[in-house]
C-alpha positions, -999 to +999 in steps of 0.1 A: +000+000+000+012+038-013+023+060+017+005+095+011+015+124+027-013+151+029+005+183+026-026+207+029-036+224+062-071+225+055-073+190+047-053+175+075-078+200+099-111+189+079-126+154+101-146+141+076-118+141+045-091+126+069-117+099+076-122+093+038-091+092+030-078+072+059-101+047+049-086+042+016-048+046+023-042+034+060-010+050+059-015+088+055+007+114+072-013+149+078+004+181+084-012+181+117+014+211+124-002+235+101+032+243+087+033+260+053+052+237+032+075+247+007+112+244-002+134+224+018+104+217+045+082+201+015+108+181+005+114+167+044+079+162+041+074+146+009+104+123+018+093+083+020+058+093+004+052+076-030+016+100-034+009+135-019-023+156-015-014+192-024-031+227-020-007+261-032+024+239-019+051+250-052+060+211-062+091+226-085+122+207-101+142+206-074+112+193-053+104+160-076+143+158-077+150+156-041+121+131-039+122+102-069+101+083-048+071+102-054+051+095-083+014+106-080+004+143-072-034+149-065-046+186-062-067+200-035-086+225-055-088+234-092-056+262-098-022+241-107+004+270-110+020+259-079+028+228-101+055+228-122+042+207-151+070+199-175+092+191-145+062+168-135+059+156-170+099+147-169+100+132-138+070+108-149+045+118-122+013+120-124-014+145-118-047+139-105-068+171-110-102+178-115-117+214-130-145+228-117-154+213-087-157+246-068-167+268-094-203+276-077-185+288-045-159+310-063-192+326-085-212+330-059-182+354-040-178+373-072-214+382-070-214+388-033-183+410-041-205+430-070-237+438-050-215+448-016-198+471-042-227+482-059-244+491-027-211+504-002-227+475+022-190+470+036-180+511+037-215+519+053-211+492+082-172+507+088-191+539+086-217+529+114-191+511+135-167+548+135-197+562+146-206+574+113-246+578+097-240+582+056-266+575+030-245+562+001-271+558-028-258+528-046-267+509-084-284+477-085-266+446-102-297+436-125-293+456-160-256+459-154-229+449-180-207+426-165-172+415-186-158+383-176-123+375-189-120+341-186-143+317-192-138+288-178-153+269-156-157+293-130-165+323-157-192+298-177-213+294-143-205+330-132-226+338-167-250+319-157-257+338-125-255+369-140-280+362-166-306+358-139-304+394-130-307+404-165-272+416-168-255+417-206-227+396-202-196+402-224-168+371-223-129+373-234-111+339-240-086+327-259-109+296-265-139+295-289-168+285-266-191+300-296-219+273-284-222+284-248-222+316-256-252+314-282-271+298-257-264+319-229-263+353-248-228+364-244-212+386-265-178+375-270-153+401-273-116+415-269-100+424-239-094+462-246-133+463-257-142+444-228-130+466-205-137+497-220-178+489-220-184+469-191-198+481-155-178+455-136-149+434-151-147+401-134-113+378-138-113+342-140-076+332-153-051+313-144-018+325-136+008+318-160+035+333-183+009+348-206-012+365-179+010+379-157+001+415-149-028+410-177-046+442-163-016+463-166-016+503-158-026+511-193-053+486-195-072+495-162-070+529-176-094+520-202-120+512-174-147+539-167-147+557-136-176+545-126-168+506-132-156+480-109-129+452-106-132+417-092-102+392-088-118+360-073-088+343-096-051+342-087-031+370-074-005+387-102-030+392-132-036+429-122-009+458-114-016+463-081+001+496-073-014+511-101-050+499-092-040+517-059-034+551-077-067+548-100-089+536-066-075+569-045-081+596-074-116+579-087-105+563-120-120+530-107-151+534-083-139+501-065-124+468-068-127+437-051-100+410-042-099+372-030-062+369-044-030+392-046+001+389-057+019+382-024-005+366+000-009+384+031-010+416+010+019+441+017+007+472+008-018+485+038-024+516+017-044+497-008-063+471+013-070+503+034-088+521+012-128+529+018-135+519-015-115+478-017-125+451-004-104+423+003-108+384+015-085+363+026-082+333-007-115+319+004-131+321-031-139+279-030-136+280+007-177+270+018-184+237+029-194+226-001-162+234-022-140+225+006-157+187+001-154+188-032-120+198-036-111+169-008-131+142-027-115+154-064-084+149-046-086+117-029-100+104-063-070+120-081-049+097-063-063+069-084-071+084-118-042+104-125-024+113-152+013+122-165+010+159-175+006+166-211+001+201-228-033+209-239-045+177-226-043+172-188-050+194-171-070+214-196 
């Protein structure tokens, strides 16, 4: 029987997915220390381990090196740039990843994220807590133009949401999903259009060499004044001290983020500000993603995959 070493916090805290996957591999080590595993520490970990459950642990080259033993990888949630793939895909071990399994928790934030925005819900109950008694008219979210760049599995369902409140949903992608988005009404367009036409722009990307810093400062300053930006995705897609600057002089009305480039944040001057709202990475975080995250997992230890470009993981 395969040793497995469960590297994620959440899942070695989590009773019901240490019992499930107890059950199946008797011989499970949890990181019952809560240590954030990376570098030399993940490979002490790792060591004697033929399979691992991993969370935002970075498995790099020099990881899989220092550990030849280890030959299956299963991810604890749907984001694999922690991963390094063609390393993976030299080494011979295999992923087992599932897309999508928390894609309703994620969309459901973004749209909590739009109508607290929309409506100053977080700024008026700082307001009331200082003491403070403001009537901040706000907009409503039905009717609005929403641009979601990305779409995924996460950006398909978010569409789906946002059709409900009538909103006229625009979609960037470097994939064709011409079908979905004749049957949703979705207007497919570029990323400059995209942002230069919708009320809230909405990101749902991966992070990689291609979109780094996607929302650079000359891109967010084609958004309106009176729009709105929502990262539910990964930190590093959007400038962050230029989002600062356009926040503070009212070139952005307000932004929302799950994700920043450097988790905690480091800039207090921008999480700060009356007018962003920040949460701590908890876009798939309910009780329902967190289970399905932990069963894709545990099943990902048993249908897995060598990585291969364009085909796994898509």
């Amino acid at each position: 029987m395969s040793r497995v070493a469960v590297c994620s916090r959440s899942f070695s805290k989590h009773p019901v997915l240490r019992a499930e996957i107890a059950a199946q591999y008797p011989d499970v080590t949890f990181n019952d220390a809560g240590i954030a595993l990376k570098g030399d520490a993940l490979i002490d970990y790792l060591r004697g381990h033929e399979m691992a459950v991993v969370a935002l642990e970075p498995v790099t080259d020099e990881v899989l090196a220092a550990v030849p033993e280890l030959r299956v990888i299963a991810k604890y949630g749907v984001g694999y740039d922690s991963l390094d793939l063609a390393a993976m895909q030299r080494h011979g071990v295999a992923l087992g990843w599932q897309g999508g399994v928390n894609k309703r928790s994620v969309s459901e934030l973004v749209i909590c994220f739009a109508v607290d925005l929309l409506r100053h819900v977080s700024l008026g109950d700082r307001e009331i807590r200082a003491g403070e008694w403001l009537l901040r008219p706000g907009r409503q979210l039905s009717d609005r133009t929403v641009g979601i760049v990305g779409c995924g599995h996460v950006g398909k369902d978010l569409a789906k949401l946002l059709r409900a409140f009538g909103c006229q949903v625009l979609a960037h992608d470097i994939l064709d999903f011409q079908d979905f988005y004749e049957t949703h009404g979705i207007e497919a367009c570029g990323l400059e259009d995209l942002l230069r036409r919708a009320d809230i722009v909405t990101l749902h990307l991966p992070r990689d060499a291609s979109t780094m810093n996607i929302l650079s400062a000359d891109r967010l300053g084609l958004m309106r004044p009176d729009s709105l930006l929502i990262n539910a995705a990964r930190g590093g897609l959007v400038d962050e001290a230029a989002l600062k600057d356009m926040l503070r002089d009212g070139r952005i009305a307000g932004a929302a983020f799950d994700v920043f480039a450097t988790e905690p944040p480091e800039d207090p001057d921008l999480v700060n500000l009356p007018n962003f709202l920040a949460t701590p990475h908890t876009g798939g975080s309910t009780d329902e993603g967190i289970l399905a995250m932990g069963h894709a997992a545990i099943a990902g230890l048993s249908e897995h995959r060598v990585p291969e470009p364009g085909v796994h993981p898509l």
